[in-house]
C-alpha atoms as a printed R data frame, in Angstrom:
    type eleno elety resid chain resno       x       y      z
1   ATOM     1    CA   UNK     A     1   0.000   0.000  0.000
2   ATOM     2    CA   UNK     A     2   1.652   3.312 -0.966
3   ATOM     3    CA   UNK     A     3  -0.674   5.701  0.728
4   ATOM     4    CA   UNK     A     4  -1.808   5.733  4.326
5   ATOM     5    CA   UNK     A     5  -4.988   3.881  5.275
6   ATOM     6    CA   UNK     A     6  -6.823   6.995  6.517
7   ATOM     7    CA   UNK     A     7  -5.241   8.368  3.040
8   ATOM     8    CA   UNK     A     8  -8.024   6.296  1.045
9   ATOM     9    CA   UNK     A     9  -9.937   9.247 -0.579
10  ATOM    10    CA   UNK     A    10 -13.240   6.978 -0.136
11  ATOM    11    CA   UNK     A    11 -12.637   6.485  3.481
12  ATOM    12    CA   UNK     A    12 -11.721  10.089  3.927
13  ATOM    13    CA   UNK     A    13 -15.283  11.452  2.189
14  ATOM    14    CA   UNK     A    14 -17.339   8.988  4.179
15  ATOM    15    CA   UNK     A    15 -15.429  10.420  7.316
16  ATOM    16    CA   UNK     A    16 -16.097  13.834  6.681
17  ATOM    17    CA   UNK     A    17 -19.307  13.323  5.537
18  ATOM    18    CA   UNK     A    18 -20.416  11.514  8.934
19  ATOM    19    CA   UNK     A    19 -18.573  14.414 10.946
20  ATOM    20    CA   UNK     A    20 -20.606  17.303  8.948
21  ATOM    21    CA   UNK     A    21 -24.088  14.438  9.011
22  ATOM    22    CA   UNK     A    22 -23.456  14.647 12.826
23  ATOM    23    CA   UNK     A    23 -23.675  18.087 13.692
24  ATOM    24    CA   UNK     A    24 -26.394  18.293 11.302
25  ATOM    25    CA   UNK     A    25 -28.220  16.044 13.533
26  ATOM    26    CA   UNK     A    26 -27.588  18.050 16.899
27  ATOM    27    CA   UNK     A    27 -28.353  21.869 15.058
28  ATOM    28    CA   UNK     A    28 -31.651  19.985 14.326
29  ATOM    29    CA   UNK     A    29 -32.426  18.719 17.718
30  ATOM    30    CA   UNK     A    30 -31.407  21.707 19.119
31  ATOM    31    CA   UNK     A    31 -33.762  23.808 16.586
32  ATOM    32    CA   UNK     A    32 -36.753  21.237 17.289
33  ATOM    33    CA   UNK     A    33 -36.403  21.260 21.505
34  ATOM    34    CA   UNK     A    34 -36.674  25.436 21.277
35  ATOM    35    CA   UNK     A    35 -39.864  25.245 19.424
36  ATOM    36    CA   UNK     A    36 -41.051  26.971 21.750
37  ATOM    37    CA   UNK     A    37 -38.648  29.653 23.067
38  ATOM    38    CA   UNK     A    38 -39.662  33.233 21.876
39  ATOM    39    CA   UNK     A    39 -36.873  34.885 19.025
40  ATOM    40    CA   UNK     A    40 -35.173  31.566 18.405
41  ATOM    41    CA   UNK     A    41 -33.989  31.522 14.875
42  ATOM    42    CA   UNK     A    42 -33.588  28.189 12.886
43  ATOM    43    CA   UNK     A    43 -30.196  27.130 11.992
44  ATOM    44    CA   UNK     A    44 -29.080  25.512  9.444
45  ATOM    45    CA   UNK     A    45 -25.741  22.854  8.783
46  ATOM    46    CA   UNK     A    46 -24.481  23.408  4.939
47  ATOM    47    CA   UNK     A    47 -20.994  21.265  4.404
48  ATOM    48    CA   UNK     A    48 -21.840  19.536  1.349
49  ATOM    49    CA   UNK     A    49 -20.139  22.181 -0.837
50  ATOM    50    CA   UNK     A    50 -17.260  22.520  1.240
51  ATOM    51    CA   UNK     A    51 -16.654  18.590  1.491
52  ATOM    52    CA   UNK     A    52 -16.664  18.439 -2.427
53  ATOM    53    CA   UNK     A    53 -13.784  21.294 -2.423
54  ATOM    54    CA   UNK     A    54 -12.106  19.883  0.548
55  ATOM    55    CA   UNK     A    55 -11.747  16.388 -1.415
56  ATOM    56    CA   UNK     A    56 -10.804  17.756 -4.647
57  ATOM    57    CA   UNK     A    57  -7.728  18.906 -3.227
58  ATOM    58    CA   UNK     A    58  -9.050  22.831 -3.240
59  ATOM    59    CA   UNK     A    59  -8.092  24.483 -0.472
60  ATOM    60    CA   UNK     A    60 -10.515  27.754 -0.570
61  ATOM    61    CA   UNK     A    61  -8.812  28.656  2.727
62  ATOM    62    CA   UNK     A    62  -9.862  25.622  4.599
63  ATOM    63    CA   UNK     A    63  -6.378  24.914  5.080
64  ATOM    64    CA   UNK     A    64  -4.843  26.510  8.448
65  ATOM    65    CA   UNK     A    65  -1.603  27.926  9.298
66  ATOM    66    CA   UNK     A    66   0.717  27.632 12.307
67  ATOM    67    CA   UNK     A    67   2.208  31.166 13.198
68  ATOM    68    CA   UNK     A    68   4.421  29.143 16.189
69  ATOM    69    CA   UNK     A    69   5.772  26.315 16.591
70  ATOM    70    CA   UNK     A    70   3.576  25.685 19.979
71  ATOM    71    CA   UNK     A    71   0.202  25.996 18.138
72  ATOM    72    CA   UNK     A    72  -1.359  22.851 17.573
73  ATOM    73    CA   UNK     A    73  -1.923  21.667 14.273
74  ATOM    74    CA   UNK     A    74  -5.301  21.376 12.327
75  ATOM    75    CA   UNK     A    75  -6.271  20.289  9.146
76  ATOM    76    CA   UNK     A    76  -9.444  20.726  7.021
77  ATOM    77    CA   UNK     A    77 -10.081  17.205  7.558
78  ATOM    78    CA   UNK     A    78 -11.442  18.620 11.012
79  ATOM    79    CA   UNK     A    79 -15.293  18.585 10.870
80  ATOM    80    CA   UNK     A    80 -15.529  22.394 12.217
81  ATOM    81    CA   UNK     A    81 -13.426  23.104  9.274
82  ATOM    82    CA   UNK     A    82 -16.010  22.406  6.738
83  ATOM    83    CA   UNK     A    83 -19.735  22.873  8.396
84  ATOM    84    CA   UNK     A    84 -21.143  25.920  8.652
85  ATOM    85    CA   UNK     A    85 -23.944  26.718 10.616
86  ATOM    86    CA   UNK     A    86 -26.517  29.901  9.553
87  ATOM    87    CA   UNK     A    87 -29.720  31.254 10.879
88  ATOM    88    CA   UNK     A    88 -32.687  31.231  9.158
89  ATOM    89    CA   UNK     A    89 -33.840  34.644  9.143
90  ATOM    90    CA   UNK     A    90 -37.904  34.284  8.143
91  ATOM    91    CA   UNK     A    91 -40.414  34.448 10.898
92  ATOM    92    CA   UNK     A    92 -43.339  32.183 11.028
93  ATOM    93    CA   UNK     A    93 -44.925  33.459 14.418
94  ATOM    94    CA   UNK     A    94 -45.500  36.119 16.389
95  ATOM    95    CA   UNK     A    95 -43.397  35.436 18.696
96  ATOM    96    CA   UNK     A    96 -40.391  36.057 16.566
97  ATOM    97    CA   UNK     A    97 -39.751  32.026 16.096
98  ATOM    98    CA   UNK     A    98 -39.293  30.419 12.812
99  ATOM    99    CA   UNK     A    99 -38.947  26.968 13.787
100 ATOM   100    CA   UNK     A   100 -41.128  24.778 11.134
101 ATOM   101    CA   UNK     A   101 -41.712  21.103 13.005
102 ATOM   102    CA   UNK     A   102 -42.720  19.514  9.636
103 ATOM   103    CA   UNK     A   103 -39.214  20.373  8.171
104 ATOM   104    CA   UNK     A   104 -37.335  20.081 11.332
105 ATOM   105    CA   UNK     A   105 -38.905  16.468 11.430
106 ATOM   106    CA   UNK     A   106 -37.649  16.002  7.780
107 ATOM   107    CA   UNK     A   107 -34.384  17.056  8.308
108 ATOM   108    CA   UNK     A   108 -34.125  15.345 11.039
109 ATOM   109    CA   UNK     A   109 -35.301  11.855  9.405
110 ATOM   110    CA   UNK     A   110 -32.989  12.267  5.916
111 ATOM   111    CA   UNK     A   111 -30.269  13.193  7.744
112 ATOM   112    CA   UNK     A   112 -30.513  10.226  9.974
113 ATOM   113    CA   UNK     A   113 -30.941   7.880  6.715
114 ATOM   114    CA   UNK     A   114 -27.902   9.240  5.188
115 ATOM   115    CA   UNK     A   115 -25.817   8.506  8.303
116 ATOM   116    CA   UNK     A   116 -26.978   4.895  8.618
117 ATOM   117    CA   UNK     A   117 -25.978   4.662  4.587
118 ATOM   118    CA   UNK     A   118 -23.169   5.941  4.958
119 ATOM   119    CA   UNK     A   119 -22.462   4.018  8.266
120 ATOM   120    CA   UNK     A   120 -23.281   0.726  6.918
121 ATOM   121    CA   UNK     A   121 -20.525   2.008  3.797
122 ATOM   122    CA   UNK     A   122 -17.907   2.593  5.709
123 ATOM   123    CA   UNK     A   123 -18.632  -1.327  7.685
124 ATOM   124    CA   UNK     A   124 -18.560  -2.468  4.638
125 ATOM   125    CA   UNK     A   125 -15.159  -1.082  4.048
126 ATOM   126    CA   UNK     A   126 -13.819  -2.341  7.014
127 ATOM   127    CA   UNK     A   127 -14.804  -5.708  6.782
128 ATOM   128    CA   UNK     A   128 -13.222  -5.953  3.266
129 ATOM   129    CA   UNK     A   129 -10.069  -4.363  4.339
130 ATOM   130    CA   UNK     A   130 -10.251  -6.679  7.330
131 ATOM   131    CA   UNK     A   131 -10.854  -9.988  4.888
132 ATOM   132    CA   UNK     A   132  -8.086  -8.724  3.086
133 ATOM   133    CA   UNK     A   133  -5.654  -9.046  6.217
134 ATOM   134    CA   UNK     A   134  -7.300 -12.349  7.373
135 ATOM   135    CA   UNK     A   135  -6.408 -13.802  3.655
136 ATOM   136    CA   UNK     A   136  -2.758 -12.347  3.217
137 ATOM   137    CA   UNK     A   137  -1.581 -14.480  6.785
């Protein structure tokens, strides 16, 4: 093998795409449990975009610098490096609130799906790479 095994670009999407799938999934919990606080604004997880660029190799300043040697390093393999998280700004309520249930619920349901999918790809994986071991002994 001439590249690492967490170098394996398919490995690497499925990765990021579970990291940016997860906070997804806790923005949308959090949005559905204040359905009922006063001025809370929906937010939002976008991080497909950025996890296309990211794995094309474009580095549209998702790449970070160290200014000392004491900093620690970081990578835009990190999952904060790529998700970005924005408020919905429409109001459906008097109370200033903009929470819709009915797409919260939807969100909430997809993105779940995709993680299992993308779960059950990345088992998959493993056990291959782990047959592949087992047969080489």
């Amino acid at each position: 093998m001439s590249t690492p095994f967490w170098g394996n670009l398919g490995l690497r999407a499925i990765s990021m795409a579970l990291d940016g799938l997860s906070v997804r999934q806790r923005v949308t919990a959090n949005n559905i449990a204040n359905i009922d606080t006063p001025g809370y604004k929906t937010q939002r997880v976008s991080f497909e975009s950025q996890l296309r660029r990211a794995l094309r190799g474009s580095d549209d300043g998702l790449t970070l610098f160290k200014t000392d040697t004491d900093h620690l390093s970081g990578s835009a393999d990190e999952p904060t490096a790529f998700v970005q998280t924005t408020h919905q700004p429409n109001d459906l309520r008097n109370d200033a609130n903009n929470v819709d249930i009915d797409l919260e619920m939807t969100t909430l349901a997809e993105t779940t799906l995709r993680y299992q999918a993308l779960a059950q790809l990345a088992g998959s994986k493993f056990a291959s790479l782990r047959s592949i071991v087992r047969d080489s002994r």
